[in-house]
LUMFI-973430 format. One line per 3 residues: number of its first residue (from 0); their letters; for each residue x, y, z of N, C-alpha, C. Coordinates in steps of 0.05 Angstrom, whole numbers, plus 32768, in hexadecimal, padded with zeros to 4 digits. Layout:
% LUMFI-973430
NUM	a	X:Y:Z:X:Y:Z:X:Y:Z  ...
This chain:
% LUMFI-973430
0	xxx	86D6:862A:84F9:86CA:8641:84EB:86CE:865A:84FC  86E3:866E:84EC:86E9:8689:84F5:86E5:8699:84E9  86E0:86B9:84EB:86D7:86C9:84DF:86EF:86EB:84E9
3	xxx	86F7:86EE:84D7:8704:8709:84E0:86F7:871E:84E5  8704:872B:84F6:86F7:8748:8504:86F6:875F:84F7  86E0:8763:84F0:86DD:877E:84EC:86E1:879C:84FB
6	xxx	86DB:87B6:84F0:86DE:87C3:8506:86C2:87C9:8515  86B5:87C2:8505:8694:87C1:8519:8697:87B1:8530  86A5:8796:8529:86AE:8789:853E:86BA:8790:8556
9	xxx	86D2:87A5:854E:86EC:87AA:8561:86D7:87BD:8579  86C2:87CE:856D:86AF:87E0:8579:86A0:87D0:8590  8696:87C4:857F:8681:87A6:858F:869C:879E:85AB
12	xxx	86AE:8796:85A3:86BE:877B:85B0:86D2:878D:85B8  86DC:87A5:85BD:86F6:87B7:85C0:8711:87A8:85D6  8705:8795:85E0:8716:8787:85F2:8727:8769:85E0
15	xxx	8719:876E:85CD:8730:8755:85B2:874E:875A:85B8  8756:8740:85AB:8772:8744:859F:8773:875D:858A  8760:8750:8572:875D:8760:8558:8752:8781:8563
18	xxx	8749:8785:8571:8741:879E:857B:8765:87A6:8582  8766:87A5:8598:877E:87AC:859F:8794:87B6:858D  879D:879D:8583:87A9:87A5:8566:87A8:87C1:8556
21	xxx	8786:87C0:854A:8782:87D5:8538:878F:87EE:854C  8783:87F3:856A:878A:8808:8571:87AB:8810:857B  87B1:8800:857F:87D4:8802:857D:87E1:880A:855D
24	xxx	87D2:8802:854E:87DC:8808:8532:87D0:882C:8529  87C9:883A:853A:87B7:8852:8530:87CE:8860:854C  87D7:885C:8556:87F1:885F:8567:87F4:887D:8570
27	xxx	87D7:887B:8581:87C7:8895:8590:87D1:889B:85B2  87DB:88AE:85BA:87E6:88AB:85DA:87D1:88BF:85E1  87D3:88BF:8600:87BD:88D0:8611:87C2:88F0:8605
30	xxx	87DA:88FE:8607:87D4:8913:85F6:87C1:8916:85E1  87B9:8902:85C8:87AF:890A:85B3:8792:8912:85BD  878A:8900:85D1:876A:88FE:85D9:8766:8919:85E6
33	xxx	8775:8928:85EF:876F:8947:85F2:8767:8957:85D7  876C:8955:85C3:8767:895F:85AA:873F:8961:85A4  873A:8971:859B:871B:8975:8591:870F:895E:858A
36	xxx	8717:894D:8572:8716:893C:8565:870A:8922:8576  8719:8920:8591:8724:8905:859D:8704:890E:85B9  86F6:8925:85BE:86E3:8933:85C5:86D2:8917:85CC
39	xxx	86C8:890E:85C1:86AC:88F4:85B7:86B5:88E5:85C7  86D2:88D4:85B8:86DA:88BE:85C7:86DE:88C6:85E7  86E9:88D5:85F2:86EE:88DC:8612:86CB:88E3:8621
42	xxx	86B8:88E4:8608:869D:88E4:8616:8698:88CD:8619  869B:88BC:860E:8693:88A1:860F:86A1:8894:861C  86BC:8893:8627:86D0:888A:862E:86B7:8893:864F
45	xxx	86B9:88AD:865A:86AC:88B5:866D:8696:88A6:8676  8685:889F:8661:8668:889B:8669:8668:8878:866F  867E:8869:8658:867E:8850:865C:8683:8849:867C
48	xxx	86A3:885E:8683:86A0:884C:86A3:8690:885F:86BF  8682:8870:86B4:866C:887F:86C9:8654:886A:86C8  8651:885B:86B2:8638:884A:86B0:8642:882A:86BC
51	xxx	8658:8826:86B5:865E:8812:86C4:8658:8814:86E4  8666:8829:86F0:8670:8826:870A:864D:8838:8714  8642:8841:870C:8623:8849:8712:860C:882F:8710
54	xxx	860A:8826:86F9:85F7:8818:86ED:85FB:87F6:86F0  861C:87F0:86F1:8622:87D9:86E9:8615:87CE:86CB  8618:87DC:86BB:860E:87DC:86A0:8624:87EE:8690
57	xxx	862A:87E6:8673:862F:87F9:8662:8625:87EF:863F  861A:880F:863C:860A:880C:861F:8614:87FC:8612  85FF:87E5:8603:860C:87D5:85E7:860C:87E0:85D1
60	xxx	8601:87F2:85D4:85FA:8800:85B4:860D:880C:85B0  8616:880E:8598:8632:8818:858A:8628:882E:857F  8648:8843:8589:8642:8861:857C:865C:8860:8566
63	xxx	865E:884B:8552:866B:884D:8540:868C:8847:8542  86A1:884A:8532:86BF:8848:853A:86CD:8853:8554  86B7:886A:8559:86C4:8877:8571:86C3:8866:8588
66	xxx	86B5:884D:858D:86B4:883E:859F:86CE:882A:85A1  86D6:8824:858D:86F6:8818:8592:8702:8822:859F  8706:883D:859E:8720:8851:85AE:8714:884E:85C6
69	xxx	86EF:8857:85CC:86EA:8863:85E4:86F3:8850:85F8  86F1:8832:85F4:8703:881A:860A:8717:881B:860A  872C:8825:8600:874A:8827:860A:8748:8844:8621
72	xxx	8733:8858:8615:8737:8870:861F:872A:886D:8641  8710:8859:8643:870A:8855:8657:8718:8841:8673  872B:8830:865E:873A:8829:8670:874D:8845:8684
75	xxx	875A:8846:8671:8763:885C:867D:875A:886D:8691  873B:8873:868B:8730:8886:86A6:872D:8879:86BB  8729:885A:86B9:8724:884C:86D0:8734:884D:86DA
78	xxx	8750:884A:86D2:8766:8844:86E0:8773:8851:86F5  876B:8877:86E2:8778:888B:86F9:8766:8892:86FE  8753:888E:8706:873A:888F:8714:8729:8884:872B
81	xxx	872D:8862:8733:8725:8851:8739:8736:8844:8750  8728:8835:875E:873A:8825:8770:8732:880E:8767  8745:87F1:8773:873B:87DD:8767:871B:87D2:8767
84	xxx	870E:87D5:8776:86EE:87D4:877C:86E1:87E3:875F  86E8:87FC:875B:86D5:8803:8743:86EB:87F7:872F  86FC:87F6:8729:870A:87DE:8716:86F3:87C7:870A
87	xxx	86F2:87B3:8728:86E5:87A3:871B:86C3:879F:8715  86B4:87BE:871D:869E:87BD:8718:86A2:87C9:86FB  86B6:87D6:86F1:86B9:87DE:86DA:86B8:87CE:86C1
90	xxx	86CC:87B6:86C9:86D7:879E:86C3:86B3:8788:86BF  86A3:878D:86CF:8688:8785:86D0:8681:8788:86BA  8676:87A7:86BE:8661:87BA:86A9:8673:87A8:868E
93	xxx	8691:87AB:8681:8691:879F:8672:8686:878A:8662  868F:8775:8671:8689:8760:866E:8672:8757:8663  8658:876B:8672:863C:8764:8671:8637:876A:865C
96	xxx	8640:878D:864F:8638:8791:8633:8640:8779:8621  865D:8776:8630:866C:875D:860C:864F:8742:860E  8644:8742:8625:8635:8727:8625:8618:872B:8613
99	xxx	8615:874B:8615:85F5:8749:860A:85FB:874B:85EA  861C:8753:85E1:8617:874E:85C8:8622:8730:85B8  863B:8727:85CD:863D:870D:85C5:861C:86FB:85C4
102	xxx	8614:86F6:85C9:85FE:86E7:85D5:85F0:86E6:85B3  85F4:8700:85A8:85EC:8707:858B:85F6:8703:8571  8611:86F7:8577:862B:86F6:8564:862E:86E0:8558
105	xxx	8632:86DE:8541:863B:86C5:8534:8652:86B1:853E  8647:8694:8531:8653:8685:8545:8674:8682:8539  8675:8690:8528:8697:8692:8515:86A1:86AD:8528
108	xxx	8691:86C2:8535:86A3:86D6:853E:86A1:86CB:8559  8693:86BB:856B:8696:86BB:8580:86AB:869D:857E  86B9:8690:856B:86D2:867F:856B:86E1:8698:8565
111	xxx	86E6:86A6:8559:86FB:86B8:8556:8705:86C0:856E  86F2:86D3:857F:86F3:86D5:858E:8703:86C5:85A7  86F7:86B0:85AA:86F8:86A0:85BB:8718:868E:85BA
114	xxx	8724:868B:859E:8735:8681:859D:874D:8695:85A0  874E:86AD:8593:875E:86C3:8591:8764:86D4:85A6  8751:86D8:85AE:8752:86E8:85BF:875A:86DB:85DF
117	xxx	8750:86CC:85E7:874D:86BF:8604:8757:86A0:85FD  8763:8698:85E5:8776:867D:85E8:8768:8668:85E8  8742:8660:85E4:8738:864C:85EA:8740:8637:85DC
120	xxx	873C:861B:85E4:8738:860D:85D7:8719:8602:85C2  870B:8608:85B3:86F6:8604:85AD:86F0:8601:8595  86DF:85F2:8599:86CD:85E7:8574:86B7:85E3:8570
123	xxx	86B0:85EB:8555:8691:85ED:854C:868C:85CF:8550  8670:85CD:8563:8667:85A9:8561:865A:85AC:8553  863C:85B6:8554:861D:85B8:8547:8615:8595:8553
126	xxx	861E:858F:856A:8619:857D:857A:85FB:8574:8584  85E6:8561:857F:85D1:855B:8583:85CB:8542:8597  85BB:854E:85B0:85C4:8547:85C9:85AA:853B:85CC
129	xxx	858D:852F:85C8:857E:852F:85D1:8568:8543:85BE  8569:855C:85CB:8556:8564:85BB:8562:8584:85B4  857C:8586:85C3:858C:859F:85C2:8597:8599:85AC
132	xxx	85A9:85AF:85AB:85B9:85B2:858F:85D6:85C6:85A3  85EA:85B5:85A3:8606:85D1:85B0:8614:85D7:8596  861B:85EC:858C:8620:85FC:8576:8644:85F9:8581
135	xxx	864A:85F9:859B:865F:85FA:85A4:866C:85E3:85BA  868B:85DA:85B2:8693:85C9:85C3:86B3:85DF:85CE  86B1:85D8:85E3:86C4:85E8:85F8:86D3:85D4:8609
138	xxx	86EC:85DA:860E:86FE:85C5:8612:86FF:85C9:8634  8700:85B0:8644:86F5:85AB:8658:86FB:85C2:867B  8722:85C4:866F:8731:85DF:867E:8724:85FC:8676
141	xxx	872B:8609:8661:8716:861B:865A:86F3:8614:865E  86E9:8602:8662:86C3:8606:8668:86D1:8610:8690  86D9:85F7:8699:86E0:85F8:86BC:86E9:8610:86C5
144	xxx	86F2:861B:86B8:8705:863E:86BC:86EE:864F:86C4  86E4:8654:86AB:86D4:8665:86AB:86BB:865E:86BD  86A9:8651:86BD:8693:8640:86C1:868B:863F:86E5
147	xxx	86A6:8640:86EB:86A9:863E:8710:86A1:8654:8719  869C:8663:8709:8693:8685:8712:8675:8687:8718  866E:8680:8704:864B:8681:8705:8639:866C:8711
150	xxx	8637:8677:871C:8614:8672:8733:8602:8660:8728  8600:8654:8717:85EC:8646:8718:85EF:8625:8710  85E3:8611:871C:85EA:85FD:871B:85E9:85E6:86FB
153	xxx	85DD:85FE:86EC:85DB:85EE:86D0:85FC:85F0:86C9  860E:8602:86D2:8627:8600:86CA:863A:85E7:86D5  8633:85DA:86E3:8638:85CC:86EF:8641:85AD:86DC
156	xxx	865D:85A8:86D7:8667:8591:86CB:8656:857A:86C6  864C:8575:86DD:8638:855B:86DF:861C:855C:86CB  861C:8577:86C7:85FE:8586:86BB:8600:8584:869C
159	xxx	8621:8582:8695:861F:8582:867A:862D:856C:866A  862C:8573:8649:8634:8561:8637:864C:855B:862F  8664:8547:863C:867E:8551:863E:8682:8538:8629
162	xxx	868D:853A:8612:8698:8528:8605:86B5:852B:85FA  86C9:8517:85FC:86E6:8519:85F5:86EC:8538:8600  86EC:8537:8612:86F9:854E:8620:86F2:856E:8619
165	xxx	86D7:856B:860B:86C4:8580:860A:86AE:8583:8616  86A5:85A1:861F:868E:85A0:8628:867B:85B2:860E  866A:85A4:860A:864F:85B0:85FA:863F:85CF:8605
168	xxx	8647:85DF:85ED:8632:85FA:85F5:8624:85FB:85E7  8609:860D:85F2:85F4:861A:85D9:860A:8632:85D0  85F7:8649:85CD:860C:865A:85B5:8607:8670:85D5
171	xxx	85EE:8670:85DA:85F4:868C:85F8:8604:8686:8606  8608:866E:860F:861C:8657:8625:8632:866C:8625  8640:8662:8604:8655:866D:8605:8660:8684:860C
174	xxx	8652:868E:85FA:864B:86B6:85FF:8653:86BE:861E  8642:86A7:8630:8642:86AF:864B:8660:86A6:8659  866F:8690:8655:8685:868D:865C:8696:86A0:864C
177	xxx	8694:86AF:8633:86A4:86C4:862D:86A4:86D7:8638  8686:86E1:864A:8688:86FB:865B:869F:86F0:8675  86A1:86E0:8677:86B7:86DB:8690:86CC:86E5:8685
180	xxx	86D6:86D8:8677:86F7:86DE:8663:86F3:86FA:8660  86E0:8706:8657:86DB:872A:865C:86E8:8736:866C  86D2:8730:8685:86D9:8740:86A0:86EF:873E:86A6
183	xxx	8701:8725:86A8:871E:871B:86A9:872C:8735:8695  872D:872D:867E:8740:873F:866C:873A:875E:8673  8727:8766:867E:871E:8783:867C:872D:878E:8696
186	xxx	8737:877A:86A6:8736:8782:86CD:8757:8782:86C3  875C:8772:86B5:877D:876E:86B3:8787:8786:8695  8775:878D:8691:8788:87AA:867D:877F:87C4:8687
189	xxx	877B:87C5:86A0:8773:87DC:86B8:878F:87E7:86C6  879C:87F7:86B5:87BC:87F9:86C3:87BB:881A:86C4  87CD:8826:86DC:87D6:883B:86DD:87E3:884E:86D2
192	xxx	87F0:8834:86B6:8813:8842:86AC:8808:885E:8695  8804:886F:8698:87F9:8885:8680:880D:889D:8685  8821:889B:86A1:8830:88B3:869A:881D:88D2:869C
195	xxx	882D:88E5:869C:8817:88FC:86A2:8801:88F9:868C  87EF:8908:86A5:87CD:8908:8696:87D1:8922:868B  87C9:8925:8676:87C0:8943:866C:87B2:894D:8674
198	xxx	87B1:8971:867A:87A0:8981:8685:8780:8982:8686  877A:8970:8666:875F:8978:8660:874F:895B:8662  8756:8942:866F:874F:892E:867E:874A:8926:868F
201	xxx	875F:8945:869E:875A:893D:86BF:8738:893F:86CB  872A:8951:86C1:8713:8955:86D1:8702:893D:86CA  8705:892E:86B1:86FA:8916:86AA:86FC:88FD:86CA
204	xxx	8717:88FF:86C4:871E:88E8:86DB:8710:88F5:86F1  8719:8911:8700:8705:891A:8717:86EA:8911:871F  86DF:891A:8705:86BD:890B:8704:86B7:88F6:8709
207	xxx	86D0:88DE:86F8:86C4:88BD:8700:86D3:88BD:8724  86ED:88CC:8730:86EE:88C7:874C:86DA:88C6:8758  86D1:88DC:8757:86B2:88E5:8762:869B:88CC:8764
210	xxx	869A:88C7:8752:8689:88B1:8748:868D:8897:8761  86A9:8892:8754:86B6:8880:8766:86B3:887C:877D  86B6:8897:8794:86B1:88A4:87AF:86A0:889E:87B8
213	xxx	868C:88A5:87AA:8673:88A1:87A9:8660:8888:87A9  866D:8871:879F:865C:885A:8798:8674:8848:87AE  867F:8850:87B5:869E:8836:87C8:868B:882A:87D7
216	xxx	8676:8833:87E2:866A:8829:87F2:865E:880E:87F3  864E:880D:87D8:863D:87FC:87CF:8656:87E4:87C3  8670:87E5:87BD:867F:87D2:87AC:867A:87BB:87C3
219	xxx	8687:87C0:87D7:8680:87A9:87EB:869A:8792:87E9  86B0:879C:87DE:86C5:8781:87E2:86D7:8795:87F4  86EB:8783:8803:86F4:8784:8826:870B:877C:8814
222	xxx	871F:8785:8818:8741:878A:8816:874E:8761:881F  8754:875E:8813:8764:8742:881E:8785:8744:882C  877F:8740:8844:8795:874A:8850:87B0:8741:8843
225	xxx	87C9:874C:8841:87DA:874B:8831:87F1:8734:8838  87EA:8730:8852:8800:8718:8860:87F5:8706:8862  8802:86EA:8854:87E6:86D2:8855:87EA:86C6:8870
228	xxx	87CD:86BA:887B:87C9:86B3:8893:87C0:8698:8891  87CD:8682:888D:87C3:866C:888E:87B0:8661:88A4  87A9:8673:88BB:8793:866F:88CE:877C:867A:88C6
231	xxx	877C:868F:88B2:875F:8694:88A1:8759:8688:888B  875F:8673:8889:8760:865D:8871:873E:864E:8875  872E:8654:8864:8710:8640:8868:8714:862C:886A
234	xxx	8707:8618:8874:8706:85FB:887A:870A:85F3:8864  8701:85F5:884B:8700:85E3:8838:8711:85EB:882C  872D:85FA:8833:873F:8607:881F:8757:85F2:8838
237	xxx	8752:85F2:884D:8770:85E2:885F:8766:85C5:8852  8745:85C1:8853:874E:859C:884E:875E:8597:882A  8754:85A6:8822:875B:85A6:8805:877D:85A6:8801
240	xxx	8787:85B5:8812:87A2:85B6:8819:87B1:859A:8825  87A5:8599:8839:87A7:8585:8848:87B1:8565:883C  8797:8566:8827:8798:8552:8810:87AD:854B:8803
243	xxx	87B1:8562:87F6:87C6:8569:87E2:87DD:8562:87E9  87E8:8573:8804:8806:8569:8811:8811:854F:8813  87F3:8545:8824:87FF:8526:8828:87F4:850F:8816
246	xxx	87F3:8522:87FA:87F0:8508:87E4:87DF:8502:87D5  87BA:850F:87E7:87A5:84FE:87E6:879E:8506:87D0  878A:84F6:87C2:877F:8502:879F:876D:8518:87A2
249	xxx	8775:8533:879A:876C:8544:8798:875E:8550:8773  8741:854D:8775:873E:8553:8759:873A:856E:8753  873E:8570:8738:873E:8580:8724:8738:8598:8736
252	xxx	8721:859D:8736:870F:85B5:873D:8724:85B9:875D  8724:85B0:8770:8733:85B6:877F:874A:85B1:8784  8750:85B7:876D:877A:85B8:876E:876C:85DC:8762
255	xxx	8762:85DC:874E:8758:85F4:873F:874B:8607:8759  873F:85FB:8767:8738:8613:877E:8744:861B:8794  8755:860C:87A1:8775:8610:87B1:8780:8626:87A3
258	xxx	8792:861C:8783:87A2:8622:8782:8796:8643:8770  8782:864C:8771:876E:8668:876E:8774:866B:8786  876A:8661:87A1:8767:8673:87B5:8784:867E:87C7
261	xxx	8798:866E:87B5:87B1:8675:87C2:87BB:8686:87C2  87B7:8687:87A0:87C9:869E:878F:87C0:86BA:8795  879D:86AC:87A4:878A:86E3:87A2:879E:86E4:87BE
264	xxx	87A6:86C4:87D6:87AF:86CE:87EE:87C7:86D8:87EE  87D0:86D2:87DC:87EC:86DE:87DB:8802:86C7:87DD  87FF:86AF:87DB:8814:8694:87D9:8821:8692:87C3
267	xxx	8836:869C:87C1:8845:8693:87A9:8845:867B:8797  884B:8682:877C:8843:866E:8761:885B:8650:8774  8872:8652:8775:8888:8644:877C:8878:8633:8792
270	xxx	8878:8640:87A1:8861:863A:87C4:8849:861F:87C2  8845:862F:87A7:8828:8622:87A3:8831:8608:8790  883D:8610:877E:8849:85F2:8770:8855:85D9:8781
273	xxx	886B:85E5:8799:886F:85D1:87AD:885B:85C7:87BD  8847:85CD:87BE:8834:85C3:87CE:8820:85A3:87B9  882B:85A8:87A2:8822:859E:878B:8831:857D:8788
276	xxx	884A:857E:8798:885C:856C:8794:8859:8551:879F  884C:854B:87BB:883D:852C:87C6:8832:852D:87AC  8822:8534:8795:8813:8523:8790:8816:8516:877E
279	xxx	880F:84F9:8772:8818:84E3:8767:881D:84E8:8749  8810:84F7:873F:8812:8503:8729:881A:851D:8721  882E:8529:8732:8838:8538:873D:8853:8541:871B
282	xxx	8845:8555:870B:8859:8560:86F0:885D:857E:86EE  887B:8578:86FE:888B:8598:8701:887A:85AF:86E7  887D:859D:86D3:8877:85B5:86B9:8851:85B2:86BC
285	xxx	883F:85A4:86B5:882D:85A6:86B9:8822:85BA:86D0  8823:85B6:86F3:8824:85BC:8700:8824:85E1:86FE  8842:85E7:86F3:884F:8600:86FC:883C:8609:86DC
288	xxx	8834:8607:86CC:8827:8612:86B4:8801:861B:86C9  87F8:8601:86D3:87E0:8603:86D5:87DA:8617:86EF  87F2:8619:8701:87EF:8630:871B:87FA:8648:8707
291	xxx	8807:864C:86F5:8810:866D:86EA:87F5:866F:86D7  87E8:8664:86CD:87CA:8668:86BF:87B5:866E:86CC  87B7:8662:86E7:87A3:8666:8701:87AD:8687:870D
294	xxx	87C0:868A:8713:87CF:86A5:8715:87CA:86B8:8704  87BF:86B7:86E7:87C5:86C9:86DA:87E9:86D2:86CB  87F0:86C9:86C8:880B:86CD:86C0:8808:86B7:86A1
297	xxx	87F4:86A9:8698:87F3:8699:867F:87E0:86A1:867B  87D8:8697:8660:87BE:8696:8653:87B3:86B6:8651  87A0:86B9:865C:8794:86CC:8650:879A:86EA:8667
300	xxx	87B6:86DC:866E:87B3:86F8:8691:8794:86F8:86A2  878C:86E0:86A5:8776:86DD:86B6:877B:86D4:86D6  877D:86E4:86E7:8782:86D9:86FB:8764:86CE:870E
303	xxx	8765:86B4:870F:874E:86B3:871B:874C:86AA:8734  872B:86AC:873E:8728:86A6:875D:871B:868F:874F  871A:8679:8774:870F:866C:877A:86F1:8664:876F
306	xxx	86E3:8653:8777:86C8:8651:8771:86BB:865C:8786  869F:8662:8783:8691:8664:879E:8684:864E:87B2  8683:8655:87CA:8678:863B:87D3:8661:862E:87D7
309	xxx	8650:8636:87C3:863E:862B:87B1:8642:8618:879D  8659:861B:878B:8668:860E:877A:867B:85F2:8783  867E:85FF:879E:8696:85F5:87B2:8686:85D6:87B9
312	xxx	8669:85D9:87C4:8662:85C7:87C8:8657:85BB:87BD  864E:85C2:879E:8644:85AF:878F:865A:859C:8784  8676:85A6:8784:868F:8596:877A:8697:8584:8793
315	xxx	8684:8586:87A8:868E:8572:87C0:86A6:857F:87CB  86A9:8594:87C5:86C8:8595:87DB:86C4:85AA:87EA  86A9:85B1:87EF:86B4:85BF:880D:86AC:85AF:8822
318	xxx	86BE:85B7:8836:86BB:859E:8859:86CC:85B2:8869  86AE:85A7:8877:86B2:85A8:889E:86AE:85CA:8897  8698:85D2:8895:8691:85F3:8894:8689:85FA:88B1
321	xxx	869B:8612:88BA:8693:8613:88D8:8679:8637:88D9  8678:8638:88EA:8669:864F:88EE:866A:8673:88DC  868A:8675:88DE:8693:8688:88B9:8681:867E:889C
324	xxx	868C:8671:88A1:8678:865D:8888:8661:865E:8883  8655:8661:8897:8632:866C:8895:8629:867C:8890  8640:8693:888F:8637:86B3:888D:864A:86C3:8878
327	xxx	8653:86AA:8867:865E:86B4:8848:8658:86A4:882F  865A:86AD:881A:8660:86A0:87FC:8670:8698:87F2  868C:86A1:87F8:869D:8696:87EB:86B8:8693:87FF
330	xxx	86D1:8680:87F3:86E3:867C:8805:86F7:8692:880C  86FB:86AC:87FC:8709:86C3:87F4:86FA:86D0:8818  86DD:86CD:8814:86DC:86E6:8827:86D3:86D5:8842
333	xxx	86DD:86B8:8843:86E4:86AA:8856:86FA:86B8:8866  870A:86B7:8858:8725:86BE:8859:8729:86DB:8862  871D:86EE:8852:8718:8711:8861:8713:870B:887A
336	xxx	8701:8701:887F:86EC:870A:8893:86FC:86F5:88A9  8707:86E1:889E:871D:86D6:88C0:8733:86E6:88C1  873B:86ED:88B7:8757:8703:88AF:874E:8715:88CA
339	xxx	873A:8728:88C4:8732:8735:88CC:872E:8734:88EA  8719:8722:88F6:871B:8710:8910:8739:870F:891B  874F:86FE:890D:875F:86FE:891A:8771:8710:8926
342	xxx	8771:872B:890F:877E:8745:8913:8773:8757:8925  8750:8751:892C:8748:8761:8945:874E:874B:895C  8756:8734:895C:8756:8727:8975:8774:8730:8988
345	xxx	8783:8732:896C:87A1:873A:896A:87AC:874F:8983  8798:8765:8975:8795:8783:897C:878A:8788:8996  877A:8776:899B:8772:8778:89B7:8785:8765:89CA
348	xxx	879A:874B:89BF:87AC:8745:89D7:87BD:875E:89DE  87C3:876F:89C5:87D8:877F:89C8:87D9:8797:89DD  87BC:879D:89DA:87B0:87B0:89E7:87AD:87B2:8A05
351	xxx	87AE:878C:8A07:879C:8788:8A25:8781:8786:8A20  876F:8782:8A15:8759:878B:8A11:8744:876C:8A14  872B:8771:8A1D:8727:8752:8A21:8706:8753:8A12
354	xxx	8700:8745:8A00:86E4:8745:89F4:86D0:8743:8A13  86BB:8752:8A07:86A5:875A:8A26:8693:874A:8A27  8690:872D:8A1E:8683:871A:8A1C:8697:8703:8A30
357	xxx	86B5:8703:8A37:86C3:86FB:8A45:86C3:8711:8A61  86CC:872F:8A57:86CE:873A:8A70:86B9:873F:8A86  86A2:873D:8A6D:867A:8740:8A86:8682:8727:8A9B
């Protein structure tokens, strides 16, 4: 059961396929939005990512058609506006609004959605579990994708109702693994290419820099150094490796969290597929599809991270956590933060320089 989009919808949902579409077909470039007319939309376009990157919020309430445009228009400001940090708090604020109104949506637009737009596999169950009722069944790669993100242990495989290679949702469930596919699609149509800005935009973009300048402080994500360092590799990212090389059965979730944490370090798709090859079940085509999907280069252009190591350890696979470990969340800023160590240890052989806990 599907339901076609309206344009109340495209307003609601502006990050659709069907959204998209309509506005490619109305075949509007940054010049026109200088015009009187186009006035509203560049306000809203304004306010949507000042409220993101301020509030981490942006209004659900719809100001009518002009909200289809104002998301293409706001992309835009983010883009020449923003560094990657307010990107993805932008990419946030998104997400959150699509969640407070999915959460409200019929269960025919949120399959539309869900199938069209982001590629799911999924079907109406109206599944009766006990004393629940899941309105939705989600296919087991699409629930794991998404699902590794969020914090809380009811998400957790073991927690739920998995039959024939589905997992059971209520109807918010869903909603809530769609705000992931959100943030994803919203971070990945954040591009530069617009060619000169027109005169009467520029102070627009000024305003959100400002903004930007202004709030860098509070984003709080650390640069991932650009040369991968297999000596800043977290413990539970070398044994996982380790495994893999010489054969050992490596499951699901951690072939899926390796081969995430390879791709933000910078290890090539090729790199990462050969590392794929000890293992016994080892399918060139399988393999090289499920690392370019993990990459972002399939499916829905989602490039994703790792799990957190919260997640890490409820899946059993993190080991041997040493003292870094104690004083992070996730395996990404394992990885910063030894990067980092090793490049000041670096700096000081080069220097001559001797830490004053050795030289006292």
């Amino acid at each position: 059961m599907k339901a076609a989009l309206t344009k109340l919808d495209h307003a609601k949902y502006p990050f659709t396929h069907e959204a998209a579409e309509y506005v490619k077909s109305l075949n509007i470039d940054t010049n026109d939005l200088t015009s009187k007319e186009f006035s509203v939309i560049l306000d809203l376009a304004e306010k949507r990512v000042i409220d993101a990157l301020t509030t981490g919020k942006i209004d659900p309430e719809l100001q009518g058609e002009a909200e289809i445009l104002a998301y293409p228009a706001a992309l835009m400001l983010i883009a020449l506006a923003g560094d990657e940090r307010a990107h993805r708090r932008y990419a946030l604020g998104e997400s959150k609004r699509a969640y407070e109104l999915l959460r409200q949506e019929s269960p025919a637009v949120l399959m539309q959605i869900a199938e069209q737009t982001f590629g799911w596999n999924a079907k109406m169950a109206n599944r009766e579990v006990g004393e629940a009722l899941y309105e939705f069944g989600l296919s087991y790669p699409d629930y794991l994708r998404n699902a590794v993100r969020i914090r809380d242990p009811d998400w957790k495989l073991t927690n739920r109702v998995l039959e024939q290679g589905y997992v059971h949702c209520h109807r918010d469930e869903f909603a809530r693994l769609l705000k992931e596919e959100v943030e994803a699609r919203v971070l990945s149509r954040i591009t530069g290419q617009y060619g000169s800005l027109p005169e009467a935009i520029t102070p627009r973009v000024e305003r959100i820099r400002r903004v930007v300048v202004a709030r860098s402080q509070t984003y709080g994500m650390e640069e991932t150094p650009q040369a991968v360092l297999a000596a800043a590799m977290p413990p539970c990212m070398k044994a996982l490796l380790s495994s893999l090389t010489s054969g050992k059965h490596v499951p699901h979730i951690g072939r899926f969290a390796l081969t995430a944490f390879l791709s933000n370090i910078g290890v090539t798709e090729e790199e990462i597929i050969k590392m794929f090859r000890p293992q016994s079940d080892f399918s060139e085509r399988i393999a090289r599809y499920q690392v370019e999907h993990i990459s972002g280069r399939r499916g829905g252009k989602k490039k994703y991270t790792p799990p957190n190591c919260k997640t890490m350890k409820t899946h059993g696979i993190c080991f041997n956590p040493d003292e870094i470990c104690a004083t992070i969340s996730h395996p990404l800023s394992y990885y910063r933060k030894k990067a980092k160590m090793i490049a000041a240890a670096a700096r000081r052989h080069r220097t001559g320089q001797v830490p004053r806990s050795i030289a006292s």
